[in-house]
C-alpha positions as CSV (number, residue, x, y, z in Angstrom):
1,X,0.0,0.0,0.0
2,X,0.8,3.3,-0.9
3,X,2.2,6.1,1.7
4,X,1.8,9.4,2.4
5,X,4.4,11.8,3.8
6,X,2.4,14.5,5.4
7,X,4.5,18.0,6.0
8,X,3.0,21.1,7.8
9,X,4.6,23.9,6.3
10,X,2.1,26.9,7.5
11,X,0.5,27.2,11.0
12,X,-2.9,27.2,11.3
13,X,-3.6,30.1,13.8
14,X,-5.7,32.7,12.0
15,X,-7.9,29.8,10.4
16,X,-11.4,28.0,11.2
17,X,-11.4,26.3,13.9
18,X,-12.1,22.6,12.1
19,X,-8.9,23.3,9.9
20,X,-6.8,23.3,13.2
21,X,-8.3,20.0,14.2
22,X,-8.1,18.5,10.6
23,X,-4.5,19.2,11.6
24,X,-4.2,17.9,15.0
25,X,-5.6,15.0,14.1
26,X,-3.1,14.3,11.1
27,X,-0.8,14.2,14.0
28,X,1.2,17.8,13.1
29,X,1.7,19.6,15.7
30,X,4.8,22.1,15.2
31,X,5.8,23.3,12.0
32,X,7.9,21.6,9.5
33,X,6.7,18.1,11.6
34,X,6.5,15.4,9.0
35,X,3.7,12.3,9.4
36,X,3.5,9.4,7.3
37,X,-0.1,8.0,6.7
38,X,-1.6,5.3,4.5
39,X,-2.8,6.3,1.3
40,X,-7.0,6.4,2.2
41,X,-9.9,7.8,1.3
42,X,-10.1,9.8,4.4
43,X,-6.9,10.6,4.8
44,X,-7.1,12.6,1.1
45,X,-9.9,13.8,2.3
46,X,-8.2,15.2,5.5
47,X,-5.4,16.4,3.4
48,X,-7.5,18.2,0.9
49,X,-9.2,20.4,3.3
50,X,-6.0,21.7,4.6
51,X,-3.8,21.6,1.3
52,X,-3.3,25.4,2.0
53,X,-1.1,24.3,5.0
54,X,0.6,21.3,4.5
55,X,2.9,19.5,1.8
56,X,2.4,15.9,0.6
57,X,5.0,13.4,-0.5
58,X,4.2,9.5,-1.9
59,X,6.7,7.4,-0.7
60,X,6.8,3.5,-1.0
């Protein structure tokens, strides 16, 4: 299965409130952290509603 690096490259203060937990729970919690998730449907999901604020890698 595929995998996703997950990167958060712009803090979330100054944004809706459901954007910082979209965050949280992606597991970043200081900037530049990196994550690796499976490739799901909800994680892309997750990923596309904060794509403003994070960076996304495949890796295998």
């Amino acid at each position: 299965m595929k995998m996703l690096r997950v990167t958060l490259v712009k803090s979330p203060i100054g944004y809706a409130e459901t954007q910082k937990k979209t965050v949280i729970s992606l597991g970043l919690t200081r900037m530049n952290k990196s994550k690796e998730h499976k490739d799901t449907p909800q994680i892309r999901g997750m990923i596309n509603k904060v794509k403003h604020l994070v960076k996304v890698e495949e890796i295998s």
